[in-house]
C-alpha positions as CSV (number, residue, x, y, z in Angstrom):
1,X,90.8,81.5,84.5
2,X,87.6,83.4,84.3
3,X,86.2,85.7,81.2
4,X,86.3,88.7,81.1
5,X,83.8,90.5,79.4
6,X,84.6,93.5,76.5
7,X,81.9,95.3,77.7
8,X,80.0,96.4,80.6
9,X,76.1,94.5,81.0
10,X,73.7,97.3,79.6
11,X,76.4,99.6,78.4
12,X,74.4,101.0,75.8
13,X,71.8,102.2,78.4
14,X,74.8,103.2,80.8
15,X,75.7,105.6,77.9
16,X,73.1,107.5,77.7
17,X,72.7,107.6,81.7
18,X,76.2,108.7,82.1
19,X,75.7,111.4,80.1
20,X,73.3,113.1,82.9
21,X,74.0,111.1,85.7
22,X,77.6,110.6,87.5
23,X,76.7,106.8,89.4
24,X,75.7,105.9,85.6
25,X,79.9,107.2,84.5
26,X,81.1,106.0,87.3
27,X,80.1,102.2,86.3
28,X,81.7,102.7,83.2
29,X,84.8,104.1,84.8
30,X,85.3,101.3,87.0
31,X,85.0,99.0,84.2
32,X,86.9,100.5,81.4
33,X,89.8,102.0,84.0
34,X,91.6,98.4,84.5
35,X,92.1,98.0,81.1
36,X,93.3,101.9,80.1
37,X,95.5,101.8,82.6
38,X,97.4,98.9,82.2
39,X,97.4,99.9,77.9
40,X,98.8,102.6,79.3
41,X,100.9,101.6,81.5
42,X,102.4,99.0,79.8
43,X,102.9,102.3,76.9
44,X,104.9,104.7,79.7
45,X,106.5,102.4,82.4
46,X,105.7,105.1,84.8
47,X,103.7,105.5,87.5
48,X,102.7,109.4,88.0
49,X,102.8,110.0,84.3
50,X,100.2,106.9,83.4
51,X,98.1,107.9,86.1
52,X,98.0,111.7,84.3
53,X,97.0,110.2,80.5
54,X,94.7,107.9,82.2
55,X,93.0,111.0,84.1
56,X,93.2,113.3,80.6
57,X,91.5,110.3,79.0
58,X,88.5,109.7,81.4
59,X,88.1,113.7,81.7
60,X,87.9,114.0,77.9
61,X,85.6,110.9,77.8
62,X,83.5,112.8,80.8
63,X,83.6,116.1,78.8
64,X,82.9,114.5,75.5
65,X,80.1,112.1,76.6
66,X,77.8,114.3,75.0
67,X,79.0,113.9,71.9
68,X,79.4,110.3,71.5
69,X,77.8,108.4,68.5
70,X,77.3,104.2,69.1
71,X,76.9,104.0,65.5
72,X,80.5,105.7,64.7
73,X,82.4,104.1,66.6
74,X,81.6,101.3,69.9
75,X,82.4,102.9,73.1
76,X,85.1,100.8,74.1
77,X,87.1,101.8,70.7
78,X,86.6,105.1,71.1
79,X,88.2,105.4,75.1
80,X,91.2,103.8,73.7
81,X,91.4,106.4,70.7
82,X,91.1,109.0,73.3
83,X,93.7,107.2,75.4
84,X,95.8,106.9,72.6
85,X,95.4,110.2,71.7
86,X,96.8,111.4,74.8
87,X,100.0,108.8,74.5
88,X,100.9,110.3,71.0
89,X,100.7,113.9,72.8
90,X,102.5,112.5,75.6
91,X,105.5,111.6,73.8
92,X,105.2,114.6,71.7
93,X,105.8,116.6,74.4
94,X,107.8,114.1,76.6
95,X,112.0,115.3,77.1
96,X,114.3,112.3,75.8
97,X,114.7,111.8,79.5
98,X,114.0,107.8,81.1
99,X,112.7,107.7,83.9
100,X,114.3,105.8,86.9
101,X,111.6,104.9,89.3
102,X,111.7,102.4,92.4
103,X,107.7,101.9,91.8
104,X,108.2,100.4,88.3
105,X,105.4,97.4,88.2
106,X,107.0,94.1,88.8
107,X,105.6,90.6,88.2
108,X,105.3,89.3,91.5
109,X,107.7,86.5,92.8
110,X,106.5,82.9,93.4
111,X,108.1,81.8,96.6
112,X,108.1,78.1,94.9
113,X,110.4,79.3,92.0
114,X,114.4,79.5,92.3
115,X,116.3,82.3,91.9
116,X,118.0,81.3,88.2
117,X,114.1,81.0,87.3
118,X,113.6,84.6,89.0
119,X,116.2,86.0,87.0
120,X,115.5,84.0,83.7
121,X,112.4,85.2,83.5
122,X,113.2,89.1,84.6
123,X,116.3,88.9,81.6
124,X,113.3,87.5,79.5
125,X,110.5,91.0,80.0
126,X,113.8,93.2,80.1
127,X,114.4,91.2,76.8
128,X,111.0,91.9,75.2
129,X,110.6,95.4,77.1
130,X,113.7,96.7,74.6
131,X,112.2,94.5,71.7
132,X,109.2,96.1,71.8
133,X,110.8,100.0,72.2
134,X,112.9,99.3,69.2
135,X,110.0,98.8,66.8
136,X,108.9,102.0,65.0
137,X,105.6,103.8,67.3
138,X,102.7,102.6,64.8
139,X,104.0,98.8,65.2
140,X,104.5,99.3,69.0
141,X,100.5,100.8,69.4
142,X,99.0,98.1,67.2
143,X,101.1,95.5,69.7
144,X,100.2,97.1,72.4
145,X,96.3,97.3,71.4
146,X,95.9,93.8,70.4
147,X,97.8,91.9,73.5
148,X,97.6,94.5,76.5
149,X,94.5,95.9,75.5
150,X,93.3,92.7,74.3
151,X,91.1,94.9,71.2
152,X,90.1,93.2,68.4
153,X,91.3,93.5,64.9
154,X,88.2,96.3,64.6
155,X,88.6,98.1,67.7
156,X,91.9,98.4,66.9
157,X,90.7,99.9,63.4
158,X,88.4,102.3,64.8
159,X,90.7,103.0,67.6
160,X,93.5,104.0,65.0
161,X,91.1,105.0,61.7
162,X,92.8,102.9,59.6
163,X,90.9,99.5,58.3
164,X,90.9,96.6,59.8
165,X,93.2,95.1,57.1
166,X,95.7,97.4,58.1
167,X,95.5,96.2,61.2
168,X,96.0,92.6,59.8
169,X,99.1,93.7,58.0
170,X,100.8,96.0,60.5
171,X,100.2,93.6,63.1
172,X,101.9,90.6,60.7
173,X,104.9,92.8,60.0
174,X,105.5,94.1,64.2
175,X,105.0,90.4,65.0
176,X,107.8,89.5,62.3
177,X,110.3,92.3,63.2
178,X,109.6,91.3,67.0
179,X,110.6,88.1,66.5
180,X,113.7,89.1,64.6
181,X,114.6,91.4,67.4
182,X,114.5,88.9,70.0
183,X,116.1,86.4,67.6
């Protein structure tokens, strides 16, 4: 296992570069993109329509740049408000429709397992997949921000504006209702 750091060396300086100067963005893009994506990702369950918010996220970040204040908000926190932004209006103006696609991300198959494990541990994601899209939207971000996002408690706060207590307490009561749905 190797760390994985929540910020880019010198992103403070790479900031204020990006904001004239596209190598400067495009550092920041490559580091912050993993991590949008997969939130995302995780969020839609589709390919084409990740890769959109992910896009409308780093083109507002790109457009917005400008504007950007360290001391509001750090800059990590403030991608994944804009990301999350773009979710909300995503399923605001998404049809009731499920998508059925071939390229859905699966976890890879070790050649070493058997295939009751394979298909123990598929039941077990499809298991917490509809866990997960039973809980009411502000219990599934939170989720979502803390373990796939891997944000802390404050990030999360900032990427949400609600206090980080809030966080504490939503994230307490979509843990308990998560466990009573898999229970």
């Amino acid at each position: 296992m190797h760390f994985v750091p929540d910020q880019p060396e010198n992103e403070r300086e790479l900031i204020e570069q990006a904001k004239t100067d596209d190598t400067a963005f495009a550092v920041l893009y490559d580091f912050y993109f993993p991590r949008i994506y997969g939130y995302v990702m995780k969020r839609v369950q589709h390919r084409e329509s990740a890769e959109d918010i992910v896009s409308k996220t780093f083109m507002k970040v790109f457009c917005n740049l400008k504007d950007y204040d360290r001391e509001k908000c750090p800059f990590g926190a403030w991608i994944f408000k804009i990301a999350t932004n773009n979710l909300i209006d995503y399923y605001r103006h998404e049809t009731r429709r499920r998508h059925a696609d071939v390229e859905k991300i699966v976890e890879p198959i070790d050649p070493n397992q058997s295939p009751e494990t394979d298909v123990h541990i598929a039941q077990t994601n499809q298991e917490v997949q509809f866990a997960l899209q039973a809980l009411p939207k502000r219990y599934q971000r939170v989720l979502h921000l803390k373990f796939f996002a891997e944000l802390s408690n404050g990030e999360i706060a900032l990427a949400l504006n609600i206090s980080v207590g809030n966080v504490g307490a939503l994230l307490h009561r979509a843990l308990k209702k998560f466990r009573s749905f898999l229970d």
